[in-house]
C-alpha positions in Angstrom: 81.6 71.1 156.2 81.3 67.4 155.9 83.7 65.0 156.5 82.2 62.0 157.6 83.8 58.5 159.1 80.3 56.5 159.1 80.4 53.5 156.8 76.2 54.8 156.6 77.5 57.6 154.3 78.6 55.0 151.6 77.2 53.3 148.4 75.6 50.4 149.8 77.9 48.3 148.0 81.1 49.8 148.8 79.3 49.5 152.7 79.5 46.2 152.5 82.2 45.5 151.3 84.0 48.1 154.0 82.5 45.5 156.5 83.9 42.9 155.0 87.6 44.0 154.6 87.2 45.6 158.6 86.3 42.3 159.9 88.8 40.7 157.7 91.4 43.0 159.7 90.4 42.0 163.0 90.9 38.3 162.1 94.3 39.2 160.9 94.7 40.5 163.9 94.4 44.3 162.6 92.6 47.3 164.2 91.5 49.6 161.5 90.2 53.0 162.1 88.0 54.4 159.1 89.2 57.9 159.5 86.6 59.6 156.4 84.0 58.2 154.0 82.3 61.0 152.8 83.3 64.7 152.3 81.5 67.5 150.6 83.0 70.2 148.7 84.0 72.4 151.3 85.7 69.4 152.9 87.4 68.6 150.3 89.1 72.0 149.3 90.1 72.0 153.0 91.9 68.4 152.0 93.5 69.8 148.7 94.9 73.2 150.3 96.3 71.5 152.9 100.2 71.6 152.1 99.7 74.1 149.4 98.1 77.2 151.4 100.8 79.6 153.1 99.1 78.9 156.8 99.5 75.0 156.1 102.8 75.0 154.3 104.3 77.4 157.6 102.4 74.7 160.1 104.5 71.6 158.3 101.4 69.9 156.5 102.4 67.8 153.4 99.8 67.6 150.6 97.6 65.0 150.9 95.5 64.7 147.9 95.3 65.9 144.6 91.7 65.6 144.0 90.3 69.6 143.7 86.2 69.1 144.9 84.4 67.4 142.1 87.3 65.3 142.1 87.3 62.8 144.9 85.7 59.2 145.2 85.1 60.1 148.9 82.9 62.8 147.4 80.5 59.9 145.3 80.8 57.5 148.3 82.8 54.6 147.0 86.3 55.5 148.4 87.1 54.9 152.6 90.5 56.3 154.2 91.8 54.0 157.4 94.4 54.1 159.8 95.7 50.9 161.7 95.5 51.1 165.5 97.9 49.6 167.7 97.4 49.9 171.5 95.2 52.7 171.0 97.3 54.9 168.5 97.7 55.5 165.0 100.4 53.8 163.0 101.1 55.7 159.5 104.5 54.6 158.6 104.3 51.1 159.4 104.7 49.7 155.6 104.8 45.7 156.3 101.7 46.7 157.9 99.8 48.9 155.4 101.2 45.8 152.8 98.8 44.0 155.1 95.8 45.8 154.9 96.5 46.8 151.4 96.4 42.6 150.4 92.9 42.3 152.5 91.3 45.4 150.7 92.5 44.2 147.1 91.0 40.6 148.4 88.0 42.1 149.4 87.3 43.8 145.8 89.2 47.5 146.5 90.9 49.2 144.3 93.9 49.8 146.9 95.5 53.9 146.8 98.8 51.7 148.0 99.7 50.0 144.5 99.6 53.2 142.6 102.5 54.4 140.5 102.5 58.0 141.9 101.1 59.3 145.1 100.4 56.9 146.7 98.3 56.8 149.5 97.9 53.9 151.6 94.7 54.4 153.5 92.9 54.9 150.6 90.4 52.6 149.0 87.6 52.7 146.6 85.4 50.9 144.5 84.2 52.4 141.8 83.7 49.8 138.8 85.5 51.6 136.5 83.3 55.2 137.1 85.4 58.4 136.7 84.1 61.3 138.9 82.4 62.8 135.5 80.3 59.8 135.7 79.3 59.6 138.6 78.6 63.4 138.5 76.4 62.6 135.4 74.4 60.5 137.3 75.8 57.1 136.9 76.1 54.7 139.8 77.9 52.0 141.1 74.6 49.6 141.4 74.2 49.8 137.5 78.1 48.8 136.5 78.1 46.2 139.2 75.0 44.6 138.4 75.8 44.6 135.0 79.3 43.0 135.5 78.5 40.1 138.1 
């Protein structure tokens, strides 16, 4: 199972771009954590059962995704999950804050998981210039609709 935090595991593009919005946190004065970039399949189920399985559901886990495997941008590698730090520990339910981060990713060129109209999910943010998962499964890449679009 893969479920990997290094920004090495990402489309080039949506690399830099992760750079970008992560050192346009730390002159906010922000300390982001990217907690996963890539997943494979069998990471992904383990993402989509939790809150739904009988094991999860008894130990208190909420679902946190919707996306079966096939289904996630992590999956492609244009989507990055975070986590603010403040003095060393992570701060979900801070929302002023994740209102913060969410501006600089938008800025930055993310699509931000924050200004969805249902579930949604603050640390989440992707680029994936316009690309479902089908396309992206057919073969399509971000480097072709980027190019094409700048």
């Amino acid at each position: 199972m893969i479920n990997s935090r290094s920004l090495d595991e990402l489309d080039p593009f949506v690399k830099d771009l992760a750079l970008q919005f992560l050192q346009d946190c730390k002159t906010a004065g922000i300390d982001i954590l990217i907690t996963c970039t890539y997943r494979d399949n069998e990471a992904q189920q383990a993402c989509y059962d939790q809150g739904r399985t009988p094991e999860s559901i008894s130990k208190g886990e909420k679902i946190i995704t919707n996306a079966k495997p096939g289904q996630s941008f992590h999956q492609w590698r244009v989507a990055i999950d975070t986590v603010p730090i403040i003095n060393g520990k992570a701060v979900w339910s801070d929302n002023l804050l994740w209102n913060k981060i969410g501006a600089i990713g938008v800025n930055n060129g993310f699509e931000w998981a924050g200004n969805w109209i249902s579930f949604k999910e603050k640390p989440h943010f992707q680029l994936t210039g316009g690309l479902k998962c089908s396309d992206f499964a057919a073969g399509k890449k971000l480097a072709d609709v980027l190019q094409r679009t700048s």
